[in-house]
C-alpha positions as CSV (number, residue, x, y, z in Angstrom):
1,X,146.8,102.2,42.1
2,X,145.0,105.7,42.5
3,X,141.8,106.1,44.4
4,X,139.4,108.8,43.9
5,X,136.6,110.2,46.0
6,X,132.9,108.3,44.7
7,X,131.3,111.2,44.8
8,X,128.8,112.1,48.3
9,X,129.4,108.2,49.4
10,X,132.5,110.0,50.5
11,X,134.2,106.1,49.6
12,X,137.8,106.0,47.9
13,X,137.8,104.1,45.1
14,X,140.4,102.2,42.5
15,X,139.6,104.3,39.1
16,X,140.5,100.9,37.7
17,X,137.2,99.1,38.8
18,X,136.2,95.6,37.5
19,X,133.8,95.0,35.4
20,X,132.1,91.4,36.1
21,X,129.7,90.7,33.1
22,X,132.3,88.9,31.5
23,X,132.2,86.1,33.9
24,X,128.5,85.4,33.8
25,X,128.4,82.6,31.5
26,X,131.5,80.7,32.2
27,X,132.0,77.3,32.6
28,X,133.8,76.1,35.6
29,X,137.3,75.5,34.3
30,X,136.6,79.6,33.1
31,X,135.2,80.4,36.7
32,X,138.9,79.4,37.7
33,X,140.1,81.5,35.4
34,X,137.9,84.3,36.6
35,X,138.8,83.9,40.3
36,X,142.7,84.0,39.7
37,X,141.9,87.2,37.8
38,X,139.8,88.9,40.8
39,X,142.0,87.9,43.3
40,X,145.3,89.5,41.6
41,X,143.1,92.8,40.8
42,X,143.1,92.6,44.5
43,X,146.7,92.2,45.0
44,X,147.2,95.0,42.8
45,X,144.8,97.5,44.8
46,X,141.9,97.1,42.7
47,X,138.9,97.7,45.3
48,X,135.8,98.4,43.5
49,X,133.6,95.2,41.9
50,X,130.7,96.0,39.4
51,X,128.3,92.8,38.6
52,X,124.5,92.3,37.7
53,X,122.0,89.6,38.7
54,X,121.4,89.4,34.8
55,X,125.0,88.4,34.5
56,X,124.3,84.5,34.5
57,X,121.0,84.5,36.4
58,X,123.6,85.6,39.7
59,X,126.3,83.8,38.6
60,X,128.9,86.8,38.2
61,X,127.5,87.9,41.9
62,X,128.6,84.3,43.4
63,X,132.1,85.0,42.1
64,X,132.2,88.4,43.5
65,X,130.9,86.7,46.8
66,X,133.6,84.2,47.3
67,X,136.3,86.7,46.2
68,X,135.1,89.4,49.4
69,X,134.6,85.9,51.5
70,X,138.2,85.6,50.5
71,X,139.5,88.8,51.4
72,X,137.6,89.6,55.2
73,X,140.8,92.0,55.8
74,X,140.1,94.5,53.0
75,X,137.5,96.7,51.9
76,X,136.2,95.5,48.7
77,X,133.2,97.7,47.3
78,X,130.5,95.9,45.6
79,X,128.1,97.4,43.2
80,X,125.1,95.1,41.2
81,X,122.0,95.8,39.6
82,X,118.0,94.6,39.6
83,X,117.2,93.6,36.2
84,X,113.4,95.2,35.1
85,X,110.9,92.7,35.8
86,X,110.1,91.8,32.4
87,X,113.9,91.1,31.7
88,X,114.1,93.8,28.7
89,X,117.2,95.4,27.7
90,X,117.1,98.6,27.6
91,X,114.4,100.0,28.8
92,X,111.9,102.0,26.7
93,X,109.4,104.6,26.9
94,X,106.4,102.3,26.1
95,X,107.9,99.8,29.2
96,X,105.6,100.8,32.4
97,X,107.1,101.6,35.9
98,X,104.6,98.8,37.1
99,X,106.4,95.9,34.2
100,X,109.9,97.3,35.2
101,X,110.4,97.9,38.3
102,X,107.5,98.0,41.1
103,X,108.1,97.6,45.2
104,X,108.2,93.9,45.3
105,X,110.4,93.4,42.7
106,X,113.0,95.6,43.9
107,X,112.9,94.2,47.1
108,X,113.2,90.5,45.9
109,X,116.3,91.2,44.0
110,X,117.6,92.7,46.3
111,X,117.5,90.1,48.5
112,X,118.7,87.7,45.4
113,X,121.8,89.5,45.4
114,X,122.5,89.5,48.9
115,X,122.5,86.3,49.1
116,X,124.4,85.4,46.1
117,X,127.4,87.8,48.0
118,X,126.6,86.3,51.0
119,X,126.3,89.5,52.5
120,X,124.2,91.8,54.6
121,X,124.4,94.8,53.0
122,X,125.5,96.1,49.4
123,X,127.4,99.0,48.9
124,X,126.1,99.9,45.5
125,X,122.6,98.7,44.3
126,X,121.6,100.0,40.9
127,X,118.9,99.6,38.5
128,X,119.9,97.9,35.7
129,X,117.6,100.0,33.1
130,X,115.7,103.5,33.3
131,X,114.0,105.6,31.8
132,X,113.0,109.5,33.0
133,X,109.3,109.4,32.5
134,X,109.2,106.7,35.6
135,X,111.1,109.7,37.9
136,X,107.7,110.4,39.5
137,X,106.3,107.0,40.8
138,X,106.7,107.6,44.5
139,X,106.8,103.4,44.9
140,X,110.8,103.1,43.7
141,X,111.5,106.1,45.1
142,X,110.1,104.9,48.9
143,X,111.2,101.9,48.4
144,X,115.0,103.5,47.9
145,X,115.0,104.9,51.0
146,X,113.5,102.0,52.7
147,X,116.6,99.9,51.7
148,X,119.1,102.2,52.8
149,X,117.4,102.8,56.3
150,X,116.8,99.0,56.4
151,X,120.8,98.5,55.9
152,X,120.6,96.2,53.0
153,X,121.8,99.1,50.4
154,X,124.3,101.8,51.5
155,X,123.4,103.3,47.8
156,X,121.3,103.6,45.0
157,X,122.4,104.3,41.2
158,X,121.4,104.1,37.6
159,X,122.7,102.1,34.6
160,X,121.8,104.3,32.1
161,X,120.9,103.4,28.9
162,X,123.4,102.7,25.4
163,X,123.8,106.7,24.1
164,X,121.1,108.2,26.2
165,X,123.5,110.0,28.7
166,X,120.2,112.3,29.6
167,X,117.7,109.6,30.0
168,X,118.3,109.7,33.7
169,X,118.9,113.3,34.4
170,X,115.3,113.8,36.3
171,X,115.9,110.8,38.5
172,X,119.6,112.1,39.7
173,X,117.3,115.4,40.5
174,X,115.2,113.7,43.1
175,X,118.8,113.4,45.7
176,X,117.9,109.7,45.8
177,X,120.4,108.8,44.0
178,X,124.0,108.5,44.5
179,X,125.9,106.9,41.7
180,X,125.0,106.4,38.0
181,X,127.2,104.7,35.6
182,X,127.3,105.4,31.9
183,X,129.1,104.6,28.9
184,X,132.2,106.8,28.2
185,X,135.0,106.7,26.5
186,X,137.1,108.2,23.2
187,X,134.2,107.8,20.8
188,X,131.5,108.4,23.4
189,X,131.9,111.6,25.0
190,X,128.3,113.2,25.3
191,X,128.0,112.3,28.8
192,X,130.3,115.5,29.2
193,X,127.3,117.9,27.8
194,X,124.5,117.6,30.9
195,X,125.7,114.5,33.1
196,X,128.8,115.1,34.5
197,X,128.3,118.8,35.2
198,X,125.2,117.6,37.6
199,X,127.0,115.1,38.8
200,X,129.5,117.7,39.6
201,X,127.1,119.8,41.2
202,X,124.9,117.2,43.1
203,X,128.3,115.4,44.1
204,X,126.9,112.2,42.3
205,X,129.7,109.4,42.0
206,X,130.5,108.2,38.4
207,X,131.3,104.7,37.0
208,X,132.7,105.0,33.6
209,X,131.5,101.3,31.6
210,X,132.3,100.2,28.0
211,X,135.8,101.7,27.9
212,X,136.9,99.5,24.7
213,X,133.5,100.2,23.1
214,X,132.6,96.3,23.3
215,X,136.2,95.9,21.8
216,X,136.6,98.3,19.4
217,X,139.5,100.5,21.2
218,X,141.3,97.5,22.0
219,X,142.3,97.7,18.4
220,X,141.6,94.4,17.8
221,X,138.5,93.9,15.9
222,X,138.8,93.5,11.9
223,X,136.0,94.1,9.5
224,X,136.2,90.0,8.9
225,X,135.9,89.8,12.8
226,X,133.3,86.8,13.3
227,X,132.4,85.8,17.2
228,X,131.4,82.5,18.6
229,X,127.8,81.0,17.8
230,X,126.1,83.0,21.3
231,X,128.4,85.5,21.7
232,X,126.5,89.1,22.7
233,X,128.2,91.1,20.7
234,X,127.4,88.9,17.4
235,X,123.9,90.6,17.3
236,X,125.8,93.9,18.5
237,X,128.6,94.3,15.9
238,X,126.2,93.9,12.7
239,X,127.8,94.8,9.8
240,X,126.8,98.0,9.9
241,X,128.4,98.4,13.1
242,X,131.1,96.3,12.4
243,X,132.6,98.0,9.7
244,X,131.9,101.6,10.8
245,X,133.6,100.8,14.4
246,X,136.8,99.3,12.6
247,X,137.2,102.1,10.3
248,X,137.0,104.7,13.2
249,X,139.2,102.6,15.3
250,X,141.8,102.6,12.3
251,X,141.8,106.1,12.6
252,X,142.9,106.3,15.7
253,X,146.1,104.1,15.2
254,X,148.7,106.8,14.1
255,X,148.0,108.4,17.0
256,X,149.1,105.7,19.8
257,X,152.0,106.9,21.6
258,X,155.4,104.4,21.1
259,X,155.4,102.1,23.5
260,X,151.6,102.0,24.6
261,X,148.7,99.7,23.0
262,X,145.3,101.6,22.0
263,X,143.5,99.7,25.1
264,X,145.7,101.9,27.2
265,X,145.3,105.0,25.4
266,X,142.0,104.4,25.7
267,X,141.6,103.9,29.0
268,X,144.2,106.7,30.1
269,X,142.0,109.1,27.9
270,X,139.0,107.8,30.2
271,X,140.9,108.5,33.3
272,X,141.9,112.3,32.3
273,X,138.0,113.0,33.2
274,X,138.1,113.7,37.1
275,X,134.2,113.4,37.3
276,X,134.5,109.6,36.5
277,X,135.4,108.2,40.1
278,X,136.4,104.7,38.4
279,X,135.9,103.0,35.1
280,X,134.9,99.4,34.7
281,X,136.9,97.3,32.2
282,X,135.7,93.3,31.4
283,X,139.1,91.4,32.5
284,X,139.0,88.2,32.2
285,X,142.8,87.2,32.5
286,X,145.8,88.3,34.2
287,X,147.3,89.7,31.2
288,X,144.6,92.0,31.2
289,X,144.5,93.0,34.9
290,X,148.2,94.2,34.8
291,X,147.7,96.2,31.4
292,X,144.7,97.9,33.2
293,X,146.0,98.5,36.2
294,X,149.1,99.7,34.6
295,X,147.6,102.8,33.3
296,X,146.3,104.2,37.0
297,X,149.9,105.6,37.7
298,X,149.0,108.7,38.5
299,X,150.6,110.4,34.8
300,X,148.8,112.4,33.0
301,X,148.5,112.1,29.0
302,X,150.3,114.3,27.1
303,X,147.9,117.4,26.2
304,X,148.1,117.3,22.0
305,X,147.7,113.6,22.4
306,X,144.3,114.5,24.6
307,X,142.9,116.8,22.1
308,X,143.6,114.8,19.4
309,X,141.2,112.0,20.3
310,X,138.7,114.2,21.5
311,X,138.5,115.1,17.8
312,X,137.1,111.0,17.2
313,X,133.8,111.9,19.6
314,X,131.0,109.7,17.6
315,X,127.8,110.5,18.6
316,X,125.4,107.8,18.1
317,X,121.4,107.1,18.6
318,X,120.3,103.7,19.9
319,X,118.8,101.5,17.5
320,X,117.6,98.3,17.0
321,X,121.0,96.5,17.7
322,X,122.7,98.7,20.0
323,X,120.8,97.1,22.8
């Protein structure tokens, strides 16, 4: 496993990370399934966690908090997030500061998630949704620093929003926040544009999330692709969606080196970025800890293959579905 500097937290970090919403809704012969799969991440030198109250109503979080219970020798970072108050995904310009995210509600979250992870302090706290016009209320931003003097945060982040890699840009301006984590990957690459050179320059960390793009560069989806009755990404892979993902994803085929699965390219592809300090891929089995894993060796990706899927950058507007 490589490790890479999280930005001013001055932390080394797995650029393999785990991403935990996966495991919010699992049943408990699943949850056993879960736990074998965080515990060999950790075998394999996997260090950095990434979960969400709103995964499971703290479900995810009370994985995450036996797995560190289990582990009192090593350093596991753990990052969550405070869902708005009004439990709206994502957040939009006509949602308020005061219906998303005001003093109290922070705070009692907070607390929420400590609990959950049975622990005193978080490493990485972030808000689950934002948007820039609430970058002046002086209440989150008090209340910020509060929690990190207070010991129960050691850092504050942003979840930015589905293809609004600037919606966020004002808050990272303030120097109250340390982390943000955005989608990023082959088809997604706008975060390059304005984000990651401020990140750069404020020495903000970077978590890299939807690396498969909800499954499409796993190269496994098919235009007859149908998921299971409550399934998220049933109201996310429309048909619109659907079919325009497969087709791009198709594209992309004749270009997988021999020997390596499109999951990997993509993943390697994320890893050739040296802004992101780790990326986040769902995991749910031990199959897909190894293949992850696998591609932080340290090797960089052949330059013609590089350029070549920068070519398939898709930039996209959020819309009614995207979510």
């Amino acid at each position: 496993m490589i490790y890479r500097r999280f930005g001013r937290t001055d932390w080394q970090l797995s650029e393999i990370g785990y991403g935990m919403w996966g495991m919010g809704g699992w049943k408990a012969s699943d949850d056993q399934q879960s736990m074998a799969s965080l515990h060999l991440s950790v075998e394999r030198g996997l260090n950095f966690f990434d979960t969400a109250w709103g995964y499971g109503e703290g479900h995810s979080e009370r994985l995450l908090g036996q797995l560190v219970k289990a582990h009192p020798d090593t350093k596991l970072y753990t990052a969550s997030k405070i869902p708005p108050m009004n439990f709206q995904w994502p957040a939009k310009p006509e949602y308020s500061f005061e219906e998303s995210y005001p003093e109290q509600h922070i705070r009692e979250y907070t607390e929420k998630t400590l609990t959950n992870l049975g622990l005193e302090q978080m490493d990485l706290m972030q808000f689950h949704t934002w948007d820039d016009i609430w970058t002046e209320k002086e209440e989150w931003q008090r209340v910020v620093e509060d929690l990190k003097k207070e010991g129960k945060v050691a850092a504050m982040g942003i979840s930015m929003n589905r293809w609004e890699p600037q919606n966020g840009i004002k808050a990272l301006e303030t120097g109250l926040i340390d982390a943000v984590q955005v989608i990023y990957n082959i088809f997604d690459q706008a975060p390059e544009d304005k984000l990651f050179p401020l990140c750069q320059a404020l020495d903000i960390g970077v978590i890299a999330r939807v690396p498969f793009d909800e499954g499409t560069l796993t190269g496994n989806l098919t235009k007859e692709t149908v998921f299971p009755e409550g399934d998220w990404r049933g109201t996310y892979f429309v048909p619109e969606n659907l079919n325009a993902s497969v087709d791009r994803a198709d594209r992309l085929r004749p270009l997988i080196p021999k020997g390596m699965d499109m999951a990997s390219m993509a993943l390697r592809f994320i890893l050739e970025n040296k802004t992101v300090g780790t990326v986040i891929p769902g995991m749910r089995k031990a199959r897909n800890v190894h293949s992850n894993i696998d591609c932080s060796d340290g090797l960089a990706m052949d330059r013609g293959l590089y350029n070549a899927l920068r070519e398939h950058r898709w930039d996209r507007k959020p819309t009614a579905w995207s979510q």
